[in-house]
C-alpha positions in Angstrom: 0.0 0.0 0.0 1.9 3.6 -0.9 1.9 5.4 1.8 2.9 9.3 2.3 1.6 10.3 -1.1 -1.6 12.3 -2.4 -2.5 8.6 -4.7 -1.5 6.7 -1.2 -4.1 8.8 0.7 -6.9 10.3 -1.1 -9.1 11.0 1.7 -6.6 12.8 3.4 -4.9 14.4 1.0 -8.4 16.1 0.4 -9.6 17.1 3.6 -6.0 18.7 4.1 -6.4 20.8 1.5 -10.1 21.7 0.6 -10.4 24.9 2.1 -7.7 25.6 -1.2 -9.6 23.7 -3.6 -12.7 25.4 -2.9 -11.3 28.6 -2.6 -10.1 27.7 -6.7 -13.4 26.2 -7.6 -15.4 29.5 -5.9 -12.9 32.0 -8.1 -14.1 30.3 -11.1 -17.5 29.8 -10.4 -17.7 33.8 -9.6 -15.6 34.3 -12.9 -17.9 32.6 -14.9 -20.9 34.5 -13.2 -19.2 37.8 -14.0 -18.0 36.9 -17.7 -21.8 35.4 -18.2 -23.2 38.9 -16.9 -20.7 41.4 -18.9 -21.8 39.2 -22.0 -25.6 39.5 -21.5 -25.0 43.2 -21.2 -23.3 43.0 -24.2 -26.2 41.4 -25.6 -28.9 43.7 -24.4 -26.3 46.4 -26.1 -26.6 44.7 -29.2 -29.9 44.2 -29.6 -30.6 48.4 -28.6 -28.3 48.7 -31.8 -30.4 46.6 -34.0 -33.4 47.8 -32.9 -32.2 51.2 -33.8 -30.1 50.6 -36.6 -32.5 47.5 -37.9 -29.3 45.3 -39.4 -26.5 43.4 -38.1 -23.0 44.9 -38.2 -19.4 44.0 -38.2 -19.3 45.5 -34.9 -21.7 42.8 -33.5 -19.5 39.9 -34.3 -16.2 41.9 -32.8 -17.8 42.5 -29.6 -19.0 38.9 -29.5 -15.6 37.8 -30.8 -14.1 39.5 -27.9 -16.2 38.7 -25.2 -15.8 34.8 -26.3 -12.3 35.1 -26.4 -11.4 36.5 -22.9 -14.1 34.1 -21.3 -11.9 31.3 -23.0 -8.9 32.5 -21.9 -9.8 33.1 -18.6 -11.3 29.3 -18.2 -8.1 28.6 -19.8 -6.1 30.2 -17.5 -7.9 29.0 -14.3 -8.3 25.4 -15.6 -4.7 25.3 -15.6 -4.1 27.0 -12.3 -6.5 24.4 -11.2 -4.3 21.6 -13.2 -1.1 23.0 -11.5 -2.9 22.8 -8.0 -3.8 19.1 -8.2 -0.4 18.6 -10.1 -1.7 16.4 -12.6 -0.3 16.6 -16.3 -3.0 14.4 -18.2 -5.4 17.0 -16.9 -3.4 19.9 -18.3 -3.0 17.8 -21.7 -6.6 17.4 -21.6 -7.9 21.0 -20.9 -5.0 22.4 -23.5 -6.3 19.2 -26.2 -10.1 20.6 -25.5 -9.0 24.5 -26.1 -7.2 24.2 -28.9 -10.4 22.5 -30.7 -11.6 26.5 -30.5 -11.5 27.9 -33.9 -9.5 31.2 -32.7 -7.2 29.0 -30.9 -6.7 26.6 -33.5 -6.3 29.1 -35.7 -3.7 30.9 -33.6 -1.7 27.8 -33.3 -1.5 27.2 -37.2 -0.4 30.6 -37.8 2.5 30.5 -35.3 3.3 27.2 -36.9 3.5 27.8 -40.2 5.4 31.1 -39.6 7.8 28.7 -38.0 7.7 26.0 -41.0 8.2 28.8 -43.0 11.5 30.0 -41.3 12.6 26.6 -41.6 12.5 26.3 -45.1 14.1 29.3 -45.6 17.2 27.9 -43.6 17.3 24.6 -44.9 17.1 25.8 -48.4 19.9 28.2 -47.6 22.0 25.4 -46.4 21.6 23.3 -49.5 21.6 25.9 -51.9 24.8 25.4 -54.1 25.4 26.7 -57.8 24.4 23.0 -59.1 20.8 22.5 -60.4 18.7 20.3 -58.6 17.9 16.8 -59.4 14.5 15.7 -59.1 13.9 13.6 -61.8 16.3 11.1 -62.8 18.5 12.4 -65.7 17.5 11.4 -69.8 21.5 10.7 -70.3 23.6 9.1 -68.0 26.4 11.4 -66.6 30.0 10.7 -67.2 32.0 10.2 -63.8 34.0 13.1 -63.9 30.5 14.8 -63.7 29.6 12.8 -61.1 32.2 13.3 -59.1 32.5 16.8 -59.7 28.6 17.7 -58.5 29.5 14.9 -55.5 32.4 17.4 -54.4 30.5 20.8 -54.8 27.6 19.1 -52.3 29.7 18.3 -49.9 31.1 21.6 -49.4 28.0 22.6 -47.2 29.0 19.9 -44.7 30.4 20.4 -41.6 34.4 19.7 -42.1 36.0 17.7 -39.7 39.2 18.1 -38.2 40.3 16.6 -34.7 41.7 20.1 -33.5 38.5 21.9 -34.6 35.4 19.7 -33.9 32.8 21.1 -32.0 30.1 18.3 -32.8 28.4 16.2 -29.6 29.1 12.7 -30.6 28.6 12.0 -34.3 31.6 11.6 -35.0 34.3 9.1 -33.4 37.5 8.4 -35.3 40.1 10.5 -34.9 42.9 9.0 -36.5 42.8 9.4 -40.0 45.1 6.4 -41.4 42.1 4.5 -39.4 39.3 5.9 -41.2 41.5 5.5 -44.4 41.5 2.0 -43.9 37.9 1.6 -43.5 37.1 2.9 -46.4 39.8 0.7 -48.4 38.4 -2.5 -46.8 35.0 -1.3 -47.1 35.4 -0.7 -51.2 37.0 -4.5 -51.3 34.0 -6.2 -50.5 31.2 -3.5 -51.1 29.7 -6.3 -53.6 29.5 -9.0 -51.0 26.4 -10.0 -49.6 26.4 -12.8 -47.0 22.7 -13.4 -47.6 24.4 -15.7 -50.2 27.3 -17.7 -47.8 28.1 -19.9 -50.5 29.5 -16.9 -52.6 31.0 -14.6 -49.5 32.1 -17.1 -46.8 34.6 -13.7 -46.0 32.3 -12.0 -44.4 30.0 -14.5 -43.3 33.4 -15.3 -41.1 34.1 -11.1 -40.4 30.4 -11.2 -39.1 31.0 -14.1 -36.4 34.2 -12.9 -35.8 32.9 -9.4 -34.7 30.0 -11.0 -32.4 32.4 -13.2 -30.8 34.8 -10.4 -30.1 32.2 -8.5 -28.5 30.6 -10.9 -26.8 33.5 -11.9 -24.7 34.1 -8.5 -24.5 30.9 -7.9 -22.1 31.0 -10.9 -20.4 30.2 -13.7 -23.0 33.7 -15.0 -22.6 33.2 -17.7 -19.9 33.0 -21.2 -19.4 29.3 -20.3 -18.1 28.6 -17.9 -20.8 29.7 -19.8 -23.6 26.5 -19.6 -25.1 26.1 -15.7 -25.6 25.6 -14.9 -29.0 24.4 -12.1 -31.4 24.3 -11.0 -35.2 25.1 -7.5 -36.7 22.9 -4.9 -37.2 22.6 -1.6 -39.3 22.5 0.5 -36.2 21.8 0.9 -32.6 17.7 1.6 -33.5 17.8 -1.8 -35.4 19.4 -3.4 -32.5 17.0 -2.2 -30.2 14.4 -3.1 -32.1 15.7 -6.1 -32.7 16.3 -7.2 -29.3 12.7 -6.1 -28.2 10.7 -8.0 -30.7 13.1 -11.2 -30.2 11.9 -10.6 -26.3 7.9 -9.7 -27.5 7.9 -13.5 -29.7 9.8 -15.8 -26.8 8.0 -14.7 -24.0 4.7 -15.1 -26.1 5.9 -18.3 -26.7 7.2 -19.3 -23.4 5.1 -17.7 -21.2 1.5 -17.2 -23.4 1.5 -13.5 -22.7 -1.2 -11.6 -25.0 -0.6 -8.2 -24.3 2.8 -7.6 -23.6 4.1 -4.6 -21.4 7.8 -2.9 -21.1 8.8 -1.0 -18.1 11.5 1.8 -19.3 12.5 5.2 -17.7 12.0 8.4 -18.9 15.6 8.8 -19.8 15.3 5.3 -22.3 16.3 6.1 -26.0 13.6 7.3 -28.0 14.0 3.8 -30.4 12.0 2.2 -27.2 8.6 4.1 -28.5 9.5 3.0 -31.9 9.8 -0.9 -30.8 6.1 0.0 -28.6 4.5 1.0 -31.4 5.6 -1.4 -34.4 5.4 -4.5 -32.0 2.1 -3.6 -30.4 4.0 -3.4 -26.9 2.5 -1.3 -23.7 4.7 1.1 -22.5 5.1 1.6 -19.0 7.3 4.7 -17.8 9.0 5.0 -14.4 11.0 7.8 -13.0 14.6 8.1 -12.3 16.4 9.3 -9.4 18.2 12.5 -8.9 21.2 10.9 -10.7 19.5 10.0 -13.2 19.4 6.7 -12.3 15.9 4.1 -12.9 14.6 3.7 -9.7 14.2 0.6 -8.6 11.8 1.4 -6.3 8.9 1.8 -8.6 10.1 -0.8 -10.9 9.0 -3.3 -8.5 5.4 -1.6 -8.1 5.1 -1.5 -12.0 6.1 -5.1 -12.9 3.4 -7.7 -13.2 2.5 -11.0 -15.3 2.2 -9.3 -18.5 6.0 -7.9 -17.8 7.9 -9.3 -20.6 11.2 -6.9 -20.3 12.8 -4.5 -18.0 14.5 -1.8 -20.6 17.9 -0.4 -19.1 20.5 1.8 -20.2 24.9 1.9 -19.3 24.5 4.8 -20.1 21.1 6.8 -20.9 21.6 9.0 -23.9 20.4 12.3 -22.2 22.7 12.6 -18.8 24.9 9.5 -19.0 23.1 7.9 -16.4 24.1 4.2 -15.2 21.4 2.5 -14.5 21.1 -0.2 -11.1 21.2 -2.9 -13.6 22.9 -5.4 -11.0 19.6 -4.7 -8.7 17.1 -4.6 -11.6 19.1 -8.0 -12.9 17.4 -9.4 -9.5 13.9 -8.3 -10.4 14.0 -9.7 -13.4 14.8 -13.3 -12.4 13.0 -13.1 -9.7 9.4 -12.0 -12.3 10.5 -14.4 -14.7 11.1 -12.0 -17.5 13.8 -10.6 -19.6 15.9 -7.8 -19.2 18.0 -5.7 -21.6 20.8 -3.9 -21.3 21.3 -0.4 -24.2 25.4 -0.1 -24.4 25.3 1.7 -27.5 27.1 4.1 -26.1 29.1 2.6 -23.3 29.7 -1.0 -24.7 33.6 0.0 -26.1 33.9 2.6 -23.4 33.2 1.0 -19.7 34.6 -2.5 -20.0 38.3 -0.4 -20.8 37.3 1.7 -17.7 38.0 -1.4 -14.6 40.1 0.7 -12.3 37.7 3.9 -12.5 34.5 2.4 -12.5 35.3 -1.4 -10.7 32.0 -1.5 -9.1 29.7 -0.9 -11.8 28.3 -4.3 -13.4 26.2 -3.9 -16.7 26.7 -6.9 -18.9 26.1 -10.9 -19.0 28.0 -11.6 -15.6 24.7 -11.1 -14.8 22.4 -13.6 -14.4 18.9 -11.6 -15.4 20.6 -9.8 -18.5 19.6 -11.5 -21.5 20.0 -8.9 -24.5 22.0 -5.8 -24.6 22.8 -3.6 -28.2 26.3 -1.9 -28.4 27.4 0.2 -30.9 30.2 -0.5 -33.4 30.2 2.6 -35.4 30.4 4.8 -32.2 33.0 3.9 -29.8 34.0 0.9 -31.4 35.6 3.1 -33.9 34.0 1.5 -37.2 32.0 3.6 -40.2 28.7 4.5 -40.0 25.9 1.3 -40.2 27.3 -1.0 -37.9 25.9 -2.1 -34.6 25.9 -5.6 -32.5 22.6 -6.9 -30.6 24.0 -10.2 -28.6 21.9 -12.5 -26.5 22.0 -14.8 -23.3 21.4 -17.6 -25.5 21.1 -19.1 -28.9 17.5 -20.3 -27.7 16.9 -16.4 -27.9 18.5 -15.5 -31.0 16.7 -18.2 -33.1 13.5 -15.9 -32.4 15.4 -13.1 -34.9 15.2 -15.3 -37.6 12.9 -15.9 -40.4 12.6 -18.8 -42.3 10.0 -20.0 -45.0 9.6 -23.4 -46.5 6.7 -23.1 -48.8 7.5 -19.9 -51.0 7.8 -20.7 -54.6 11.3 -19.0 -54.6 12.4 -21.6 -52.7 13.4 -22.6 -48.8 14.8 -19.1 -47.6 16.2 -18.1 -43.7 17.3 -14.5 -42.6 18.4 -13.8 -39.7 17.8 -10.0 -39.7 14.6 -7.1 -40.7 16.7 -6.6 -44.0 17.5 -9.4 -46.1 20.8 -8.4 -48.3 23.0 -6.7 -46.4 26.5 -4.9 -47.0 29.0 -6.8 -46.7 31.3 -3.4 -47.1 30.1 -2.6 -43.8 30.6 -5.6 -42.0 34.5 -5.8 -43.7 35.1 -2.1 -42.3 33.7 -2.7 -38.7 35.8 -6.1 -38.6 39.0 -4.1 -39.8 38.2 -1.5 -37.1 37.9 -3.8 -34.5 41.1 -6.0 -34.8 42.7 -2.5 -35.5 42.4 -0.9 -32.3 42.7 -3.6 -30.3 42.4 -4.1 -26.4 45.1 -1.2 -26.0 43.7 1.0 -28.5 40.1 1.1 -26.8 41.9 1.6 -23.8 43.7 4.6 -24.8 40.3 6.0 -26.0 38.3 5.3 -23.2 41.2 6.4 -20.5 41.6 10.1 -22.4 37.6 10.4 -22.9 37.1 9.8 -18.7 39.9 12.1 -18.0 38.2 14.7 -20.0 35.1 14.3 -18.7 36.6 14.7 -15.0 38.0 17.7 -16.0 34.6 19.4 -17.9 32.7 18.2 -15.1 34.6 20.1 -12.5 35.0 23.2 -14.5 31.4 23.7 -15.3 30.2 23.2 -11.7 32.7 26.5 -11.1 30.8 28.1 -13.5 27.7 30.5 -11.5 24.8 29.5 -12.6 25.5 26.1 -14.2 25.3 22.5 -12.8 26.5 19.2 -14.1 23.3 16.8 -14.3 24.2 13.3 -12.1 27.1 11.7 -10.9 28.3 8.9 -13.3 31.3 9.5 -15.5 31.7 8.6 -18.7 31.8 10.0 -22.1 28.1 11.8 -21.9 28.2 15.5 -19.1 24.9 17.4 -19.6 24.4 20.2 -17.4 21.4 23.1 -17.1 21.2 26.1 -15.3 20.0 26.6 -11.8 19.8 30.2 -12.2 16.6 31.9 -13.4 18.6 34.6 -15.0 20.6 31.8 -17.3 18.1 30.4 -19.9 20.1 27.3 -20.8 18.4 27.4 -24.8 19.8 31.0 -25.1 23.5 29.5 -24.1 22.9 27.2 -26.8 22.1 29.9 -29.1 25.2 31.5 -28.3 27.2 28.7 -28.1 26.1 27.9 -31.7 27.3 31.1 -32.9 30.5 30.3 -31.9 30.5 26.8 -33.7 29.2 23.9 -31.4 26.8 22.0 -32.1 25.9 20.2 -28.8 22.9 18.0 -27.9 19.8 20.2 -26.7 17.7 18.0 -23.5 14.6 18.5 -22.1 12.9 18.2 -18.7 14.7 20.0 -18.0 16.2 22.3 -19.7 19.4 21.1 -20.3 22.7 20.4 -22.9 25.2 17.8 -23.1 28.2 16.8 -24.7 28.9 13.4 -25.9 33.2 13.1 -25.5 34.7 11.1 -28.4 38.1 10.8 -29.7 37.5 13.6 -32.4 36.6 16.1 -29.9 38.0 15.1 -26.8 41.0 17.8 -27.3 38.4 20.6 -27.8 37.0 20.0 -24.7 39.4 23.1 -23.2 37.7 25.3 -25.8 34.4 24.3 -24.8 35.1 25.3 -20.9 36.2 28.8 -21.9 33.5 29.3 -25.0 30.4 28.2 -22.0 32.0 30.9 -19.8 31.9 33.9 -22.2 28.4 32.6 -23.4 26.9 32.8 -19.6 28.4 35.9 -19.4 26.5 36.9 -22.6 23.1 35.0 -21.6 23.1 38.1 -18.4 23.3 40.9 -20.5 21.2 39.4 -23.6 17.9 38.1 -21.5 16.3 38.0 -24.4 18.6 35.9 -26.5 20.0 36.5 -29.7 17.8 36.9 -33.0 17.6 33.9 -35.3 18.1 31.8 -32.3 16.2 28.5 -31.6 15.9 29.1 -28.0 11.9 30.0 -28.0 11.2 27.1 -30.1 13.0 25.0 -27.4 11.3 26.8 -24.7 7.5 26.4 -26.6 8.1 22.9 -27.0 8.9 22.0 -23.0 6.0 24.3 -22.5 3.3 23.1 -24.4 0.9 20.4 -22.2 -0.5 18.4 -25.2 2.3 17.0 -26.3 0.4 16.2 -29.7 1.0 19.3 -30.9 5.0 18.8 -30.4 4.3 15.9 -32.1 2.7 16.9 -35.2 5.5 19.8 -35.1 8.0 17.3 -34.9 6.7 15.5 -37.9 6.2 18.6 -40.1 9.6 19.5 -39.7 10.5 16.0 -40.9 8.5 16.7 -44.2 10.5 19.7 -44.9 13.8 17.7 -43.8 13.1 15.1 -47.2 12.1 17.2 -49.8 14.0 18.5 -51.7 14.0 22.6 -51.4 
């Protein structure tokens, strides 16, 4: 029974507090009264003016206009105050979904949108303007390759260029030595044909592929004599391997355990590919918070799991504030409900197990007994090319739940292990040659200058007035927000921006982060002194800088109905493929 809390006590909770709630419910009701008077005045004015001028006038419907719309705006307004007292946010959602039905306000909303829209067009137009025409149809003669190449160079000159002692980008990109990259792209271009669909015809990278999986299997606790059986395949990305992983969960516990309607508990600081997996797998999302580290809390875990609980979702780290997650405590749950548990190391799967001396007590992979997926990242800290990511399992049981096989299809008997069916054998050659390139010692370099640097950023920004670094674990993510008023953390970004970073923008709350990788670890000096200047800036520019994304940031955290974000969101990705 929850104790201590306004759910836990209702009864109590109430009579505590009526005297306030009625004293909100009487404001309204007198408000009302008052609105509903002023407008049958207004009415009785009205009708005086027909009877005198004998025809309706534009006047009528202003006065009429304007009476409706401060009524609605003060029920608005008190709803919410109302919402805020009882500190619910599906009643705010719902009062701000039933206003915005109201023409004016749905008309107020568009407008404001499509200025926005608007904007952005203008911006991403600019940025992919060049002197080239554009090609939307597909050419009547084929181009020679010198064109090809040509138009393929004057692109590319609107991306961002790259250079170790320059980069100001938040993760994205994470080789730093170039002779590495070159070599990726050599072995990449020797078996860009291959296609280990067909084994018989590329048994190279049908090998590079379990070669990879075995290598980083062991490398997160698949290596002994008890987890001999930990096992995986390659994916295109993290997303993939996620979704993967949750939809190889969704079939076996169907199977083993006949649940119908399957439910996922995740926290609020999960990666965003979780929703994905809910909504294309038909799975029930169920959200707990996290603690002021950022950590899921365990504590209402256990009040959330239940029979239909087929997988506890868990992060080493969260994308958003680096956040460990208890996965040794939450490994316990798990066996103890009978379900499965996943751990996301996209991020920290070539980064903590090369971290043993700073971070000895932290246990995240298959040395626990309850872990039974987990998705790590080969093109991120594993130093490979873009498209490459691992999902491994607890067993081969598991894995055979990725597959798909059919024996009746007039093609003939066909088995893929993966969503896609041909896959790059280019990519799998680059992310084996990374792997065996870098080598135990080489991820341990990486990982030892990325946890010094984020000691060192971590410190300096809690000097800074008016900043605070977000949790306690250290690793290669350090958000921080502002616990000053004064210091709109958006506007920082804004500034920060005009002086070349490009750094992750967070929400609830308001909050940025950097993601430390070995092509910007040695601008992380620059980055201390750039935040500096721009908090200085932020207190004498309150009100940002123009062209800044800062309100858009701030509307977005702001608005209740998060459907409107949403159809935002989905606008802007409209814009994002065509092709102005």
């Amino acid at each position: 029974m929850r104790k201590n809390t306004p759910q836990g006590k209702k009864g109590d909770w109430a009579v505590r507090n009526r005297k306030q709630l009625r004293s909100v419910f009487v404001q309204l009701n007198n408000s009302i009264c008052n609105m509903l008077s002023l407008q049958w005045q207004l009415m009785e004015i009205i009708q005086l003016w027909h009877l005198s001028l004998q025809s309706y006038s534009l006047i009528d419907f202003l006065i009429f206009s304007g009476v409706f719309i401060l009524f609605s705006s003060f029920v608005l307004h008190t709803s919410v105050q109302i919402a805020n007292f009882l500190r619910h946010e599906k009643l705010k959602s719902t009062l701000f979904r039933c206003f915005r039905t109201m023409p004016f306000v749905a008309f107020f909303i568009s407008k404001e949108k499509q200025k926005m829209l608007s904007q952005l067009r203008k911006d991403i137009s600019s940025s992919r303007s060049c002197i080239l025409k554009k090609n939307e149809e597909l050419p009547k003669t084929g181009w020679p390759v010198a064109r090809v190449l040509k138009e393929a160079t004057a692109l590319k000159e609107k991306d961002t260029v790259i250079s170790v002692a320059t980069n100001k980008m938040s993760g994205t990109v994470y080789i730093a030595d170039s002779d590495h990259f070159e070599m990726c792209n050599i072995v990449y271009s020797q078996f860009a044909h291959a296609n280990p669909l067909h084994s018989e015809a590329f048994p190279s990278v049908c090998r590079m592929e379990a070669e990879i999986v075995s290598m980083t299997a062991k490398l997160l606790g698949g290596g002994s004599p008890d987890k001999k059986n930990v096992c995986g395949a390659i994916t295109s990305g993290g997303t993939e391997s996620i979704l993967t992983a949750i939809r190889v969960t969704r079939d076996y516990m169907q199977k083993r355990k006949k649940i119908s309607f399957p439910e996922m508990i995740i926290a609020i600081s999960a990666h965003a590919a979780v929703y994905k997996a809910a909504e294309y797998f038909k799975i029930q999302l169920i959200r707990v918070g996290v603690d002021k580290e950022g950590r899921m809390r365990v504590d209402e875990v256990k009040k959330k799991i239940n029979k239909n609980t087929i997988l506890i979702y868990t992060s080493a780290p969260s994308y958003p504030h680096g956040a460990i997650d208890p996965i040794a405590a939450l490994s316990e749950i798990a066996l103890a409900y009978d379900c499965c548990l996943h751990v996301d190391a996209c991020l920290g799967g070539f980064v903590l197990p090369f971290l043993k001396a700073e971070i000895s007590t932290i246990i995240f992979d298959f040395e626990l007994a309850g872990v039974t997926s987990m998705s790590v990242d080969t093109h991120k800290y594993g130093c490979a090319q873009k498209g490459s990511s691992v999902v491994l399992y607890s067993s081969r049981e598991l894995r055979k739940f990725q597959y798909t096989s059919v024996m009746d299809w007039t093609g003939g008997l066909y088995i893929s292990p993966s969503q896609p069916g041909s896959r790059s054998g280019g990519l799998i050659s680059q992310t084996w040659a990374a792997l065996v390139h870098m080598g135990i010692d080489g991820y341990t370099t990486v990982a030892k200058e990325i946890y010094a640097a984020a000691v060192m950023l971590r410190t300096e920004i809690n000097s800074i007035p008016g900043l605070q670094v977000i949790g306690e674990d250290i690793n290669m993510i350090v958000a921080w927000k502002s616990n000053m008023n004064k210091i709109n953390i958006y506007i920082v970004n804004d500034i920060l921006q005009s002086k070349g970073w490009q750094l992750s923008v967070l929400q609830a709350p308001p909050a940025l982060h950097l993601c430390i990788t070995a092509a910007n670890v040695s601008c992380v000096p620059r980055l201390v002194a750039d935040l500096r200047l721009s908090v200085y800036e932020v207190l004498s520019l309150p009100e940002g800088i123009k062209g800044g994304k800062a309100p858009i940031y701030g509307m977005a955290g702001s608005v209740p109905d998060r459907g409107v974000v949403g159809d935002l969101l989905k606008d802007i990705q409209d814009i994002l493929l065509s092709t102005y």
